[in-house]
N, C-alpha and C positions, 0 to 999 in steps of 0.2 A: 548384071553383077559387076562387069567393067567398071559402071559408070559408078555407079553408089561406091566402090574403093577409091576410086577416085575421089570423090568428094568427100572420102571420109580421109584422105591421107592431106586433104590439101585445105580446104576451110574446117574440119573437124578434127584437126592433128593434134594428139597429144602428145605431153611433154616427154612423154617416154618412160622406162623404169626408174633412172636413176632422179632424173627433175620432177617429174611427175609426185612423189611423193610429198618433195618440199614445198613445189604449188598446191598442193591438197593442202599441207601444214600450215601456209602463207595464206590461203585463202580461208582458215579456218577462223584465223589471228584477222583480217583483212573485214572480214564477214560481221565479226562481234562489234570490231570499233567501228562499221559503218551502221551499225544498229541501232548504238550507241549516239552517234552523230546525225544519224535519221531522226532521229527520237526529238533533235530541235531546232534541225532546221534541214530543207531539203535542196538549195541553194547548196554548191559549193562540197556538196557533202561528198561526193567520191574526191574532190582533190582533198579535203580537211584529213579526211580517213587516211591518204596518203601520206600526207604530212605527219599526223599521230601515229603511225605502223613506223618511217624510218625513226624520230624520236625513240618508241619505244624500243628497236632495235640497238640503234647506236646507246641507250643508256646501259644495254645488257652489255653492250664491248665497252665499256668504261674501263674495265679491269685492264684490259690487254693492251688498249690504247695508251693506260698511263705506263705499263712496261716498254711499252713498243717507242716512249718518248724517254724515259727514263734509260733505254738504251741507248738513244742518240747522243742524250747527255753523257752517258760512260762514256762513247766514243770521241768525244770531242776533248775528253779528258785525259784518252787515254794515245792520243793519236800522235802527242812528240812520241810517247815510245815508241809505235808503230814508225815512226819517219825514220828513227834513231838506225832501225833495223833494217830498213829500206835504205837508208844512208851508207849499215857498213857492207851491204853488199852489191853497192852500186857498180854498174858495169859487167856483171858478174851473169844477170839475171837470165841468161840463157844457158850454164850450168844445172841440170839438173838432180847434183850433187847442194849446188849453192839452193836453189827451189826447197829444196825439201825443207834445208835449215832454216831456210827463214819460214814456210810453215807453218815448224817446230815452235822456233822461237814467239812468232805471230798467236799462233793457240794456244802458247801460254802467258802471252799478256791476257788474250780472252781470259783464260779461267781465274786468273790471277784478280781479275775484275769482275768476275760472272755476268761478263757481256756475252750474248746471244745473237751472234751476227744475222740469224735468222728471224730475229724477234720484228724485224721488220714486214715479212712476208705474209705472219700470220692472219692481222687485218683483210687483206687481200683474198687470200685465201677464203677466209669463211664471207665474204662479201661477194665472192663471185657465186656460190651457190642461190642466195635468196635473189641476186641479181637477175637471175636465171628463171626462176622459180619465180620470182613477179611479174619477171615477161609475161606471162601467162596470164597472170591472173588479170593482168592489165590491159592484155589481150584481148581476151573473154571474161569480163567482168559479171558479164551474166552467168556465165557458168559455176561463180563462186560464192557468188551476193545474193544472198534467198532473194531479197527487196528487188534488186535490179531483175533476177531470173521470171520474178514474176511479172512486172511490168513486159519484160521482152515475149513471155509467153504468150500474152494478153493481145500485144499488139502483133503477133503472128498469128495467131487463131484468128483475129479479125480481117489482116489482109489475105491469109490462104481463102479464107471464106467470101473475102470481094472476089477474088479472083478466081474460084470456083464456081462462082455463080451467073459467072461468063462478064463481068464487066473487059469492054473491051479494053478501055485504057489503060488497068490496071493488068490485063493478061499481056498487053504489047510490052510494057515495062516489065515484066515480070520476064517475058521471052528473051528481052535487051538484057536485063541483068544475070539470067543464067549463061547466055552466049558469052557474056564478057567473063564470068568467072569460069567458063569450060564445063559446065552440067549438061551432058545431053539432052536432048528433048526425051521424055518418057521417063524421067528419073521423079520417082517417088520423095516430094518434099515432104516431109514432119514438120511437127510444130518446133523440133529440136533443131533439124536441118534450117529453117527457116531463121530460126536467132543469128545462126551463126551468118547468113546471107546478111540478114541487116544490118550485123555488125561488121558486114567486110564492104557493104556498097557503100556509094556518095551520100555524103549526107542529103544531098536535093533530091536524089533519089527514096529518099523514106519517107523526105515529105510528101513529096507525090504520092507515093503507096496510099500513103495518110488521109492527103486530098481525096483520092479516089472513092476510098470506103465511105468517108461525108459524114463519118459520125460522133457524135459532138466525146463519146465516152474513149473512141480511138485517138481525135485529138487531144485529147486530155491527158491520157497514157502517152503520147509523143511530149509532152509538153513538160510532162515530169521527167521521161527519159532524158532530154536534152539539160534539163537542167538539174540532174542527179550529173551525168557527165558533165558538163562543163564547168572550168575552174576560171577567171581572171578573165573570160572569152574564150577558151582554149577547149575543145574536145579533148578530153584525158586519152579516150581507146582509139583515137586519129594518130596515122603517122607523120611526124614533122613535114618531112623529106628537106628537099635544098630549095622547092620554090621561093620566090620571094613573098612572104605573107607577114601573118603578126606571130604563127608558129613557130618563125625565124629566132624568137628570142629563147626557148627554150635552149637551143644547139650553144646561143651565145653565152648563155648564164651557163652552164655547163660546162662548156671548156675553162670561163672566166672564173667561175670558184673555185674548180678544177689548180688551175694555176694558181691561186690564190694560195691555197691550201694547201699544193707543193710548194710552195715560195717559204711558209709560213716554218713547215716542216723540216727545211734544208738550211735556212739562213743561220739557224745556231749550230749548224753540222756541217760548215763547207770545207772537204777534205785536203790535205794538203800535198798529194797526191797531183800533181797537173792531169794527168789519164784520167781519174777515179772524176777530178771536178767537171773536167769535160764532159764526162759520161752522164752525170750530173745532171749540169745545163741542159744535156742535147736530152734528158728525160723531161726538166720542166715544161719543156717545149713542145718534144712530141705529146704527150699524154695528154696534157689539156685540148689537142689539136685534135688526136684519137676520139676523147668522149666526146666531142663537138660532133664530128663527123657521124660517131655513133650513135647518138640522140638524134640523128635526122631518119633513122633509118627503125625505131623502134616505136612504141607508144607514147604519146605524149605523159602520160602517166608516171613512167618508168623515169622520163626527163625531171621530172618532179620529185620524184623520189631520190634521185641522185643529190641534185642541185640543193635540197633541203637535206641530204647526208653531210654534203660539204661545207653547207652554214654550218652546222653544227659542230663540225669537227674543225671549224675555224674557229669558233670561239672555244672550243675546246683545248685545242691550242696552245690559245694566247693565255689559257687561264694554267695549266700545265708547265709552259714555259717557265710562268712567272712564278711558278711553284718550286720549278728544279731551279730557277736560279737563284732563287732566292736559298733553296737549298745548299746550292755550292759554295753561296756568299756565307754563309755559317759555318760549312768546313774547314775552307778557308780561314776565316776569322779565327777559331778553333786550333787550327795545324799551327796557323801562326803564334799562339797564346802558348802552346806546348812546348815550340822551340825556343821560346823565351824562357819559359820555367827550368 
């Protein structure tokens, strides 16, 4: 009983109550476009599916993205009068009679402008759920992908059954891979327990398994597995880590559009503030360094799905930008044509 909770808390761990649901919901969304993208080609197709699930996500925050830029723009607009206030109670700033007034004063330049100092967080916010929620699926892509589930099923019933039927080579590996994942001896494998084993061993390990069985319809279902997973060279459900490989470029594109994207974001918004810009800088810096580090430590999959978030909201961006500022060049233009009249 020990040992099966065991294996169940640790290669069959679910997302939990509150993730759990959004991985069901992300893998439903996940499942259709990979059907879809099965349907012409089988090459590339879990990273394509990748790629068309963050698109279609980032086109649904279109809305919030052009508020959340559209607020940067008020601030930058509205930020002499913020300094004006900051100016007259310079020196001061440890009154907390003077704190409150400026506040006062401060909230209602906000409302005065229907800036939303929070308008920035909300992106974030609903990104860190599905981020979470794809962990998973990117995880166990079997468990979400009818296509992939059955390939994994196939190719489990085949090796439980080499290995049931006493081949030895395939029982000594089979002993080697449960001792390293901590499965006692006498633990009752499934065909279900079994996916999750393949998708947690070495990949030289499943070839073996594969080898062993010798049969031309096992290697076959191995041959589509690897290449349903793989994207550019890349295992999508393999984790980066920091070795030195070709994996290595995922962590790098990720910090580097990462940065990219915060550069892109702040260059029309640099506060005038010396604290506020520092604080700033010391975010472009860490954060792209943070996802770097973090994308060595998750699914390759997940790396993919960030890095193509960030393309996307780099051009997204630059086409926004040039919208609001082409917008304030109109005001402008306008304010000035009034005060002549």
């Amino acid at each position: 009983m020990t040992t099966n909770l065991y294996l169940a808390s640790s290669l069959m761990r679910e997302p939990g109550v509150i993730v759990g649901p959004i991985a069901k919901l992300l893998g439903l969304i996940v499942n259709v476009l990979f059907n879809v993208v099965y349907g012409f080609t089988q090459a590339n197709s879990l990273g394509i599916t990748i790629i068309l699930f963050t698109v279609f996500v980032r086109l649904l925050m279109i809305p919030i993205a052009y508020n959340q830029q559209k607020s940067m723009f008020v601030m930058r607009k509205i930020q002499p009068e913020i300094q004006k206030i900051q100016d007259k109670y310079k020196g001061m700033f440890n009154d907390p009679d003077v704190q409150r007034r400026m506040s006062m004063e401060t909230q209602r330049v906000y409302r005065d402008h229907n800036y939303n100092m929070f308008s920035g967080c909300l992106p974030l916010l609903i990104q860190m759920p599905i981020f979470f929620g794809l962990y998973y699926v990117m995880r166990h892509p079997f468990a979400y992908i009818e296509t992939i589930n059955t390939i994994y099923n196939s190719l489990s019933d085949g090796i439980l059954g080499c290995i049931q039927s006493g081949n030895k080579q395939a029982l000594e590996l089979f002993t080697t891979v449960c001792t390293k994942l901590r499965i006692d001896e006498g633990t009752e494998v499934t065909t279900s327990m079994f996916n999750y084993i393949l998708n947690a061993v070495e990949p030289e390990d499943v070839k073996s398994f594969v080898s062993y069985v010798g049969s031309a319809d096992i290697s076959s279902l191995y041959e589509q597995k690897t290449v349903i997973e793989s994207f550019l060279g890349l295992n999508l459900t393999e984790t980066p880590t920091l070795a030195l490989s070709k994996n290595l470029i995922l962590p790098i594109l990720s910090g580097f559009t990462t940065w990219l994207s915060s550069w892109l974001m702040s260059r029309k918004n640099q506060p005038t503030d010396p604290a506020m810009k520092s604080q700033q800088n010391i975010m472009n810096i860490t954060m792209p360094l943070l996802m770097a580090w973090f994308t060595t430590s998750v699914p390759a999959g997940l790396g993919v799905y960030w890095i193509t978030g960030n393309i996307f909201m780099i051009f997204q961006q630059l086409i926004l930008n040039k919208h609001f500022e082409l917008k304030e060049a109109r005001e402008s233009a306008n304010g000035k044509e009034g005060k002549k009249k």
